[in-house]
KEVEX-650916 format. One line per 8 residues: their letters; for each residue y, z, x of C-alpha. Coordinates in nm, 3 decimals, always signed. Each point is the difference from the previous one (the first is absolute). Last residue first. Layout:
<vovos>
a> Y,Z,X | ...
</vovos>
This chain:
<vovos>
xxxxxxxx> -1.342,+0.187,-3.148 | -0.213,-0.011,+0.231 | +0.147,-0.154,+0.355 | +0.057,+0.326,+0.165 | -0.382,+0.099,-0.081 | -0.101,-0.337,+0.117 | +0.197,+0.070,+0.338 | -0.158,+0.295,+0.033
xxxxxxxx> -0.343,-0.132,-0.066 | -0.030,-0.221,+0.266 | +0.092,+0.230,+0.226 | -0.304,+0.198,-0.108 | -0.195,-0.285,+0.017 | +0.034,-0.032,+0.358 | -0.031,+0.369,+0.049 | -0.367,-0.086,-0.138
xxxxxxxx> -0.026,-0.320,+0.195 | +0.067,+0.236,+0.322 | -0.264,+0.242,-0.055 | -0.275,-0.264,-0.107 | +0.010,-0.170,+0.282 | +0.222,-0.285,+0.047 | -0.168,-0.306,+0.189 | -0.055,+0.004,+0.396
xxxxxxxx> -0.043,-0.412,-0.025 | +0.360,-0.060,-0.051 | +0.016,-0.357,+0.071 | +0.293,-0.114,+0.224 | +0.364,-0.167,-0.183 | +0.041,+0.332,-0.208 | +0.106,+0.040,-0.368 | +0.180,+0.200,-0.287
xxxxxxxx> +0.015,-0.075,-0.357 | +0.140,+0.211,-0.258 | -0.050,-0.133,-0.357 | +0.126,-0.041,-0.334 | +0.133,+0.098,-0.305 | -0.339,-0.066,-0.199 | +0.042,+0.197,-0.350 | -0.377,+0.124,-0.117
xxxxxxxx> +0.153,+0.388,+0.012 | +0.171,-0.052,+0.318 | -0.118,-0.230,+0.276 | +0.149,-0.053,+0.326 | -0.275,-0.202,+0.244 | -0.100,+0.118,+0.331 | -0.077,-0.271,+0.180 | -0.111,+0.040,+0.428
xxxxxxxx> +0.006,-0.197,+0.248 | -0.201,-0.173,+0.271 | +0.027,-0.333,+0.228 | +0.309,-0.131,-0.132 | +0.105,-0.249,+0.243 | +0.090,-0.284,-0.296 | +0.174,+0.210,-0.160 | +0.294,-0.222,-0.197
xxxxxxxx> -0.229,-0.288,-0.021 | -0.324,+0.181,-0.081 | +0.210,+0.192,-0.237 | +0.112,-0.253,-0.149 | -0.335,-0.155,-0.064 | -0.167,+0.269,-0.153 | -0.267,+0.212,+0.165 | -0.353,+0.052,-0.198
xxxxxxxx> -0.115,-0.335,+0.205 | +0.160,+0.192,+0.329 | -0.220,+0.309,-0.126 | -0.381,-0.160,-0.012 | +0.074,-0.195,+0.307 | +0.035,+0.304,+0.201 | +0.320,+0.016,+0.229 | +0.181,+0.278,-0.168
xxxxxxxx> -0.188,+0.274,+0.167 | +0.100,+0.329,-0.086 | +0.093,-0.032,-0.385 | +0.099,+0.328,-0.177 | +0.039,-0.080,-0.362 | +0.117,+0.244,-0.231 | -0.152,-0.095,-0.350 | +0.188,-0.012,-0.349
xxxxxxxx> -0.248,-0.267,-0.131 | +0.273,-0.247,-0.111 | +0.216,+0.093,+0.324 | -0.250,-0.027,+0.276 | -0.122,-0.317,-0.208 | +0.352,-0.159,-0.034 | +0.060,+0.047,+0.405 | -0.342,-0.153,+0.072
xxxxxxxx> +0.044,-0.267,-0.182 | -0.364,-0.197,-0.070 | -0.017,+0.132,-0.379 | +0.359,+0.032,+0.025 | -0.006,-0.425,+0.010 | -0.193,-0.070,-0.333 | +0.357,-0.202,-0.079 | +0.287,+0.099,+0.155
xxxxxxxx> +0.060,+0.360,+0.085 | +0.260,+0.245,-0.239 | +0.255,+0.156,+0.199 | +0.077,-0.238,+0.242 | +0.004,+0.056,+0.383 | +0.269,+0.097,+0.228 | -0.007,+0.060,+0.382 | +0.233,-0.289,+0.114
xxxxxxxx> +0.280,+0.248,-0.019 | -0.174,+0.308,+0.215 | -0.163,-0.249,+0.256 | +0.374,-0.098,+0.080 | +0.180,+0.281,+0.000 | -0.252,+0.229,+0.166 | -0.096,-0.169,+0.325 | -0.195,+0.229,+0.153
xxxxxxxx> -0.048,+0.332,-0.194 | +0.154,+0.242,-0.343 | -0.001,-0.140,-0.307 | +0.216,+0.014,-0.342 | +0.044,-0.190,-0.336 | -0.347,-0.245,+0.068 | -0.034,-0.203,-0.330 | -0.217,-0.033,-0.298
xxxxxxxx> +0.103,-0.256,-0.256 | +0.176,-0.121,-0.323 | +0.356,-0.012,+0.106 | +0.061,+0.240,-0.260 | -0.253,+0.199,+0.022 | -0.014,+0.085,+0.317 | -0.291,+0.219,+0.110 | -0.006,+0.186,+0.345
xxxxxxxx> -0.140,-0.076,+0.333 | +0.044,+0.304,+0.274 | -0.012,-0.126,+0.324 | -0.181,+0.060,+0.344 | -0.008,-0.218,+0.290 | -0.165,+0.083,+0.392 | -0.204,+0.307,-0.131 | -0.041,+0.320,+0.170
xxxxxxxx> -0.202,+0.200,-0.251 | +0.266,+0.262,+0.050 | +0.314,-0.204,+0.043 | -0.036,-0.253,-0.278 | -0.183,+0.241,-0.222 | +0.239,+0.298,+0.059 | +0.322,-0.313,-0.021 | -0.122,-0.116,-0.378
xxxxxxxx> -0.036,+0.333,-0.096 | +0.337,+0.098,+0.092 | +0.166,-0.293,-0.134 | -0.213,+0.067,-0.342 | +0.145,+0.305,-0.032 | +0.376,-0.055,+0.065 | -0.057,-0.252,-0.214 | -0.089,+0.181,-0.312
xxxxxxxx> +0.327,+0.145,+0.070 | +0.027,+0.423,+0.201 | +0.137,+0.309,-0.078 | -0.307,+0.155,-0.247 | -0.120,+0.225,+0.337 | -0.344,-0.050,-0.133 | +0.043,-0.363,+0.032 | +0.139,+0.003,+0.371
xxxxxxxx> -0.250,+0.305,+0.085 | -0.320,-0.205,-0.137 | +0.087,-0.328,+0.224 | +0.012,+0.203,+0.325 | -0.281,+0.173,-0.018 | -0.188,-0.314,-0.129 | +0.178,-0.165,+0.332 | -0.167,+0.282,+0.270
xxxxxxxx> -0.325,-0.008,-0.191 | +0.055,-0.372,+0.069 | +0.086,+0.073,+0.421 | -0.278,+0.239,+0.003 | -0.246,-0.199,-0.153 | +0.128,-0.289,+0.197 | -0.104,+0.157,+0.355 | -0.160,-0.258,+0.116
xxxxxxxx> +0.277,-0.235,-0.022 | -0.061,-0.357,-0.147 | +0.118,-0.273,+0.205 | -0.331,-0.173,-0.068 | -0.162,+0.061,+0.447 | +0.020,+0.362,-0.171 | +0.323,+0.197,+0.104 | +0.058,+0.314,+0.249
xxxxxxxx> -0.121,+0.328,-0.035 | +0.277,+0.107,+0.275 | +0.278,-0.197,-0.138 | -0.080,+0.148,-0.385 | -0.044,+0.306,+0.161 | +0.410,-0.031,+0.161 | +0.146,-0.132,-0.366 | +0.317,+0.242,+0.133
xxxxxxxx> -0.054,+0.049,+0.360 | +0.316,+0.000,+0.117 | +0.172,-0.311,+0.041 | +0.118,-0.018,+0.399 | +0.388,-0.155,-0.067 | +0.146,+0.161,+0.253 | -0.289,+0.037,+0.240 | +0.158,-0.149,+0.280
xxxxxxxx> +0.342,-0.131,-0.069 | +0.087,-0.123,+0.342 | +0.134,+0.141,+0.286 | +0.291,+0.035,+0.194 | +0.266,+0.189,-0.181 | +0.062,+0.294,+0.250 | +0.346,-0.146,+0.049 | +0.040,+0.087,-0.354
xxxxxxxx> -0.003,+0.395,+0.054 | -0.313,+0.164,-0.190 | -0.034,+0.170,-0.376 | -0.367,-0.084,-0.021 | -0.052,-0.144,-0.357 | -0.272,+0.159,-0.226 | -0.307,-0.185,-0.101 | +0.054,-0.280,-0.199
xxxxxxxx> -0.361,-0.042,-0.202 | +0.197,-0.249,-0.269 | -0.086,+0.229,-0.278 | +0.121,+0.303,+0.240 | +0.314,-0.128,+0.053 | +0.085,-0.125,-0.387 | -0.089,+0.412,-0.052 | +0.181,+0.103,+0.231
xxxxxxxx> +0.247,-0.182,-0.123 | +0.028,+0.067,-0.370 | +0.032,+0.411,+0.118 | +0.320,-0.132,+0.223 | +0.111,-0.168,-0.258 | -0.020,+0.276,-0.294 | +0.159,+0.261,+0.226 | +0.282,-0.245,+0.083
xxxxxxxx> +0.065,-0.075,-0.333 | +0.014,+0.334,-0.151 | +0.232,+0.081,+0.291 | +0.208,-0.257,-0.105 | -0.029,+0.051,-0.375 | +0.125,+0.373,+0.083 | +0.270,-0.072,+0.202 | +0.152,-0.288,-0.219
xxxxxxxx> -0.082,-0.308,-0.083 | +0.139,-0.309,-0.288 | -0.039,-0.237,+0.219 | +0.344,-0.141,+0.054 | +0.141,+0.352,-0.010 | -0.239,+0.135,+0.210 | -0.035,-0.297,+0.269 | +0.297,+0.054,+0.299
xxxxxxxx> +0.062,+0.403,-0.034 | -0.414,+0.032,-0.126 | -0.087,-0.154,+0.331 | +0.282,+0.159,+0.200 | -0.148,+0.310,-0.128 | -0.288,-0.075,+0.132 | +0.088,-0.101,+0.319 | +0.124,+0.350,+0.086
xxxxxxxx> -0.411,+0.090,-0.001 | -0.153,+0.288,-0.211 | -0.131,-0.220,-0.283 | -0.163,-0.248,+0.267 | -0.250,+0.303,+0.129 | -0.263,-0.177,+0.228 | +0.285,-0.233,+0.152 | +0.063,-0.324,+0.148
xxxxxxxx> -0.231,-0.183,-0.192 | +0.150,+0.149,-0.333 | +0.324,-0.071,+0.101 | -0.073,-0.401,+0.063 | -0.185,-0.017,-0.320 | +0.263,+0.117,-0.171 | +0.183,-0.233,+0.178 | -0.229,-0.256,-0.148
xxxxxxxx> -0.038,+0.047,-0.337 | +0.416,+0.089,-0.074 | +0.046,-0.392,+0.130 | -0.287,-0.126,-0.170 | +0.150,+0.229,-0.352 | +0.351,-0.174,+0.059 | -0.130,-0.319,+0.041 | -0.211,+0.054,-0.314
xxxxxxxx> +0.326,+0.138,-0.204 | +0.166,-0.284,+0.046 | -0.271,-0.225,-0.113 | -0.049,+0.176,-0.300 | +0.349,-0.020,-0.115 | +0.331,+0.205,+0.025 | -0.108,+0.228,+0.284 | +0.169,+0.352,-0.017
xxxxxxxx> +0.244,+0.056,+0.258 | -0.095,+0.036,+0.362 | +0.159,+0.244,+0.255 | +0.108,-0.166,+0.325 | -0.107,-0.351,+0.188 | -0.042,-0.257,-0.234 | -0.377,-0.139,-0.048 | -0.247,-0.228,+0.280
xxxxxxxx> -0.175,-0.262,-0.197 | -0.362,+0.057,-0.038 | -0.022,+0.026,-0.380 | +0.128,-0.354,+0.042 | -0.359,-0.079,+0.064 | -0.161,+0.193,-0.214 | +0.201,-0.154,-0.316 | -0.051,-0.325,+0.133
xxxxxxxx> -0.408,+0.004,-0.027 | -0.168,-0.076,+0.346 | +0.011,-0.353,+0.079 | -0.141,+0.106,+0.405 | +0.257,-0.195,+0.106 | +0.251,+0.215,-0.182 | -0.160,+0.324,+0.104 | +0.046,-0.062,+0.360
xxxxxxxx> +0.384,-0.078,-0.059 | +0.043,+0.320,-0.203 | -0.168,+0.216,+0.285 | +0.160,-0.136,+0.254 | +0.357,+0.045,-0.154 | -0.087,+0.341,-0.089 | -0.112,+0.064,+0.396 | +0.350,-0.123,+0.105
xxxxxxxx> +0.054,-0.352,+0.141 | +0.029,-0.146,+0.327 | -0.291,+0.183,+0.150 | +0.179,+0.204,+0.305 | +0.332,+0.086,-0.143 | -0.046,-0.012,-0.344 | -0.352,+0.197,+0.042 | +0.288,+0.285,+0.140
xxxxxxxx> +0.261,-0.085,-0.269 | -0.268,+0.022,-0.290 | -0.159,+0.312,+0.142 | +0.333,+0.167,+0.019 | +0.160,+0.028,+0.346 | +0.173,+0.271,+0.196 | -0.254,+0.272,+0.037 | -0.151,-0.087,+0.315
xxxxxxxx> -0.333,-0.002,-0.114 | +0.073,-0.278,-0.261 | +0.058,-0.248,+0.329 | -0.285,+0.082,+0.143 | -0.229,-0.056,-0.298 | +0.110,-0.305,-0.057 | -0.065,-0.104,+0.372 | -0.379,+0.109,-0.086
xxxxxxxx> +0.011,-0.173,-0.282 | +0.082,-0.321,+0.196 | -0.276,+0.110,+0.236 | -0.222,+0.028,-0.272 | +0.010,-0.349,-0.186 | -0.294,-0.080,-0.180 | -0.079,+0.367,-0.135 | +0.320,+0.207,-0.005
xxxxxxxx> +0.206,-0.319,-0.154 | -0.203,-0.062,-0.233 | -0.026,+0.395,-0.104 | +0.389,-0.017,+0.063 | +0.028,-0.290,-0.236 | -0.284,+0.114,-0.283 | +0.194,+0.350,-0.002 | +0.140,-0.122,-0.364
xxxxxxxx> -0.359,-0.120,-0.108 | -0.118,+0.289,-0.163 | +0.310,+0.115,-0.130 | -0.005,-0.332,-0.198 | -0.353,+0.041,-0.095 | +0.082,+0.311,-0.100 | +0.280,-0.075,-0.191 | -0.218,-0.258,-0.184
xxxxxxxx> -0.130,+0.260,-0.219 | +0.395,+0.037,-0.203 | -0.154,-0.335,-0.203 | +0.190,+0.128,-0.284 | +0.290,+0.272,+0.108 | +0.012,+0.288,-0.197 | -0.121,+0.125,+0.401 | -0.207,+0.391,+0.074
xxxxxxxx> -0.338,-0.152,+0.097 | +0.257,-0.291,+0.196 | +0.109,+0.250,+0.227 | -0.331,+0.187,+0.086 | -0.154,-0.354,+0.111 | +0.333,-0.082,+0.169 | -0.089,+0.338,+0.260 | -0.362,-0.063,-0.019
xxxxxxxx> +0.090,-0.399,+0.127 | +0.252,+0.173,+0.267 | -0.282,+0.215,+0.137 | -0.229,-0.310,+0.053 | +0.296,-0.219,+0.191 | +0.090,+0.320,+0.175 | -0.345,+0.082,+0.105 | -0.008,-0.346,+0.129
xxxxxxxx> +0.270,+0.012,+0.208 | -0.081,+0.295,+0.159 | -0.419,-0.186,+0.042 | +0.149,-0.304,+0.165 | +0.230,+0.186,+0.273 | -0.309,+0.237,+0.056 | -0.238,-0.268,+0.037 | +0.184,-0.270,+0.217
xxxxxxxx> -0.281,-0.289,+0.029 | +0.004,-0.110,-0.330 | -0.393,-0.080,-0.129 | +0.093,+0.254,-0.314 | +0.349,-0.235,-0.113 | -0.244,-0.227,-0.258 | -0.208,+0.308,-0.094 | +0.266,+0.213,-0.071
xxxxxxxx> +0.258,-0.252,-0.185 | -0.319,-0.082,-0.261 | -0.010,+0.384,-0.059 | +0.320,+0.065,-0.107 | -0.060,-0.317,-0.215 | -0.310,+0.127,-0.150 | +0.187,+0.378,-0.034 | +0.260,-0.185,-0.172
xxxxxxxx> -0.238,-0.174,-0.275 | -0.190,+0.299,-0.044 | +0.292,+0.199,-0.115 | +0.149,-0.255,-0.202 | -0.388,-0.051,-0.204 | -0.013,+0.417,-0.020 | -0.183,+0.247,+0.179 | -0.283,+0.079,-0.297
xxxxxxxx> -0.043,-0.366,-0.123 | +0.044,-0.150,+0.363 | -0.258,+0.187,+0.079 | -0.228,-0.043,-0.317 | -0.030,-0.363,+0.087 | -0.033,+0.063,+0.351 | -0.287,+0.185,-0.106 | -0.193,+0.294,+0.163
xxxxxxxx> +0.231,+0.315,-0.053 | -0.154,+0.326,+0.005 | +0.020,+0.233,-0.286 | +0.319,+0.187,-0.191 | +0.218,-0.238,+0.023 | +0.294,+0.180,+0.041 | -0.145,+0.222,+0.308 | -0.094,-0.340,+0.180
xxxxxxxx> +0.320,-0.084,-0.065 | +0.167,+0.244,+0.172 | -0.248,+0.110,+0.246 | -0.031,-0.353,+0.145 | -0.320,-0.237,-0.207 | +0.244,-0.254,-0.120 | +0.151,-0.032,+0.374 | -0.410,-0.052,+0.121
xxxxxxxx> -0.060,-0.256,-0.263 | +0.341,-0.185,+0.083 | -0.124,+0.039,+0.394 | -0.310,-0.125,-0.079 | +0.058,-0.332,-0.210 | +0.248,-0.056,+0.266 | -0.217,+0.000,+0.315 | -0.292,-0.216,-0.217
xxxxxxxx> +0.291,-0.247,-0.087 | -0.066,-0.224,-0.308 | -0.044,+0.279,-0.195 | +0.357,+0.086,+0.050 | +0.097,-0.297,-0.156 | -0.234,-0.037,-0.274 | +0.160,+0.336,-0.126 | +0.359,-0.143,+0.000
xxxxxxxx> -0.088,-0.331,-0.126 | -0.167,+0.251,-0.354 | +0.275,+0.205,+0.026 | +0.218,-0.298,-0.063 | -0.240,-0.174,-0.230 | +0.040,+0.326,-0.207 | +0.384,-0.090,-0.089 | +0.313,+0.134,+0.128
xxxxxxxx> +0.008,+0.020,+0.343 | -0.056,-0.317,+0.122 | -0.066,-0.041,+0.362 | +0.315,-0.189,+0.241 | -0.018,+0.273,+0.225 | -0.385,+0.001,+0.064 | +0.043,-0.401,+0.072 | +0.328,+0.037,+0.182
xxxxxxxx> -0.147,+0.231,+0.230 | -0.281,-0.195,+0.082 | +0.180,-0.323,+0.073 | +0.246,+0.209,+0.212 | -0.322,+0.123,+0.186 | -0.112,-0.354,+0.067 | +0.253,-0.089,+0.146 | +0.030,+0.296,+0.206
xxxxxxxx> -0.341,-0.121,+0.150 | +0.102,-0.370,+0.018 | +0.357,+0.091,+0.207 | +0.260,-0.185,-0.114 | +0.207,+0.240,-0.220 | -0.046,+0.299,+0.234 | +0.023,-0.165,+0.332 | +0.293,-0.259,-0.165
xxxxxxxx> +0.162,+0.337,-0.112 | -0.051,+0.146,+0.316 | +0.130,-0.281,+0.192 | +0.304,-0.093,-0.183 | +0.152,+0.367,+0.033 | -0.103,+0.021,+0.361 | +0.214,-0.344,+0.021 | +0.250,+0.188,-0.141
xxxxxxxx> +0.033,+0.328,+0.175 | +0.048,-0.258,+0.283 | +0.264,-0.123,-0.115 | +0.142,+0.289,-0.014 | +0.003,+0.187,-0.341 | +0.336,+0.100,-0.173 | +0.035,+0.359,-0.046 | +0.342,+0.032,-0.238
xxxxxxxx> -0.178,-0.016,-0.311 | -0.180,+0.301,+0.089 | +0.278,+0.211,-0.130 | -0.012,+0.311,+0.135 | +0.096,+0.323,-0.133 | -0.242,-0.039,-0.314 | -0.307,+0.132,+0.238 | -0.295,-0.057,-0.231
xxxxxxxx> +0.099,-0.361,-0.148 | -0.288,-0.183,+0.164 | -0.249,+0.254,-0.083 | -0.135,+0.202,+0.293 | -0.221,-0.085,+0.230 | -0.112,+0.349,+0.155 | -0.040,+0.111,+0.399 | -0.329,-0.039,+0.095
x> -0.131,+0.316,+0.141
</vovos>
């Protein structure tokens, strides 16, 4: 067994300020962070990170980047289906979860967002060559998230969700450390085995700097937010008072995250352990525990991950001595086979899947629990329909295009697909044509005449003279698609429009248009007033 790394403060008897690091501890220093900081690949994980960090909360466009996100990654989009779909939410929901949209919905946008960037650290450390070293610190990184997850669900504070990010991150040096420098680690680990160093005096010694320092410095170039950054910072050593502000109170809850992280990976039955008690001796009063919430908490964690475990298709970790630590991670991050008939059946030359009945029937499912459940916006519904045709159909842009009255046009307020942003602001049309020109406007004609319009070859000359000019500018690869316009009553809203760049020759049989429709009409039920 590994022995633990503690917290930075865990053994108050010694003061790690007086470990200075030789020079060579220094020049190890230097090269890890210039190995971490420099390097292309961890690059462009920091970019990543501080992209899903840096997500709005607050407003729908933030769910809506947050959904588009995972999307974007097959692996991702399955794991966050597959966590949704656990006994306990699974049980919540009542059906089967098909949506990302509706994921994020039922787990929660904070919830989501950590588990992204819990998994964004797995598949950038999975091609390390020291498995076991990797996967312990790992674990801890993933168990400390739960553990600041928990914490913030009981906070007054506003914004309290970032604890888990910070708890998260506040293994990122020994994780770093464990991956791209293993025989330093490896000294590390010595060094705590003896029993006469904290984990910040021991990485001290050998890296330069403690783990806290490592992971605060990584952070920074990575222009992650302040607040989780100095959430990092090593605390006092003793019992903690209360936290005067927010930010006090994260460090306090990263610090709290991990070692109960650490306990709970050393032991099946963390309530029964000494350490426990020098948990609630060091964090009670600061955190407001006591016996009861602790072992409350621990129960709820260790349910939480098992569940994060199996989502991600971790099987359970061999309990081996690290000198075994030879191989790779083989296997760790095999996806089960979640989507696995769609894989089989395979896709039509289009994109489209051949199972899309399924996958709609799937989305309609979907759709008609969030509205019968009464819990969820108008938007929550037309997100989710948007994403089942995007996904199911397997389109390459989808958007919903809704009337604006005041600046006197249609205009895209959500897609999914390549290059979003930018085809979702240029596509905007105005709401009355010019002219004779909806006669020869294919977009005012689907609307005018209320009439879904499945296109699957674009090419014809009779349909690029019915397309308008923008679109033709904005689209130009657009080889099939399909309109469905937003009528209610005789009032035109407008339109979904989804599209391809190959011709769809294979159609949609009667089965699918049907479900189609049905989709359709959720959203115009949500929209009636």
């Amino acid at each position: 067994m590994i022995p633990a790394v503690g917290s930075a403060a865990s053994n108050p008897n010694t003061n790690a300020a007086s470990f200075q690091p030789t020079d060579g501890g220094r020049r190890v220093r230097a090269a890890l962070l210039q190995k971490v900081c420099g390097d292309d690949d961890m690059f462009a994980l920091g970019s990543a990170i501080a992209r899903v960090v840096q997500m709005a909360t607050s407003e729908d466009q933030g769910t809506h980047d947050l959904a588009h996100y995972v999307l974007s990654d097959v692996a991702l989009t399955q794991r966050i289906l597959r966590l949704a779909n656990t006994v306990r939410y699974r049980t919540a929901a009542g059906t089967a979860v098909t949506t990302v949209s509706r994921a994020i919905s039922l787990l929660g946008f904070d919830n989501v967002r950590t588990v992204a960037l819990a998994m964004l650290l797995v598949d950038a450390l999975a091609s390390s060559d020291h498995a076991y070293s990797v996967r312990m610190e790992l674990e801890a990184s993933l168990c400390a998230s739960l553990v600041g997850r928990e914490m913030a669900r009981h906070s007054f504070y506003q914004g309290a969700e970032e604890a888990s990010i910070s708890a998260l991150f506040k293994n990122l040096g020994a994780l770093l450390v464990a991956s791209h420098e293993h025989d330093r680690y490896r000294e590390i680990q010595a060094l705590l085995a003896t029993g006469k160093h904290t984990s910040a005096q021991a990485a001290q010694m050998i890296l330069g700097c403690g783990f806290d320092a490592l992971s605060e410095a990584v952070l920074g170039e990575w222009k992650i937010p302040g607040v989780i950054v100095h959430a990092q910072r090593p605390l006092e050593a003793g019992a903690l008072k209360l936290a005067v502000n927010r930010s006090e109170w994260m460090r306090q809850v990263a610090s709290f995250s991990l070692d109960v992280a650490r306990l709970m990976g050393r032991t099946p039955t963390p309530s029964d352990a000494p350490e426990a008690q020098a948990l609630l001796a060091r964090y009670g009063t600061a955190l407001n525990l006591g016996a009861a919430e602790l072992d409350e908490l621990f129960e709820t964690v260790a349910f939480e991950m098992t569940s994060l475990l199996q989502s991600m298709n971790l099987q359970p970790m061999p309990r081996r001595a690290p000198q075994e630590d030879k191989g790779g991670l083989p296997n760790v991050l095999l996806l089960a086979t979640l989507g696995g008939e769609e894989e089989a059946q395979g896709t039509y030359p289009s994109g489209k899947p051949k199972n899309a009945r399924d996958l709609l029937l799937a989305g309609v499912q979907d759709v008609t629990q969030m509205r019968a459940s009464g819990r969820h916006k108008v938007n929550d519904v037309v997100m989710a329909v948007l994403e089942t045709l995007y996904t199911a159909l397997g389109f390459r842009f989808a958007t919903v295009v809704l009337k604006d009255v005041r600046a006197g046009q249609y205009r895209a307020r959500a897609s999914f697909g390549l290059a979003q942003a930018r085809v979702q602001e240029g596509f905007t049309f105005p709401l009355a044509p010019a002219g004779e020109r909806s006669a020869r406007d294919l977009f005012y004609l689907a609307m005018e005449n209320d009439a879904d319009l499945m296109i699957s070859d674009a090419r014809g000359a009779k349909i690029r003279d019915l397309l308008p000019a923008w679109h033709k500018a904005l689209l130009p690869d657009a080889q099939s698609f399909i309109v469905l316009p937003l009528v209610v009553g005789k009032v035109q809203l407008g339109l979904f429009y989804a599209d391809r760049t190959e011709p769809a020759p294979e159609g949609v049989p009667p089965d699918e248009t049907a479900l189609i429709k049905a989709l359709k009409g959720q959203v115009l039920a949500a929209l009636a007033p």
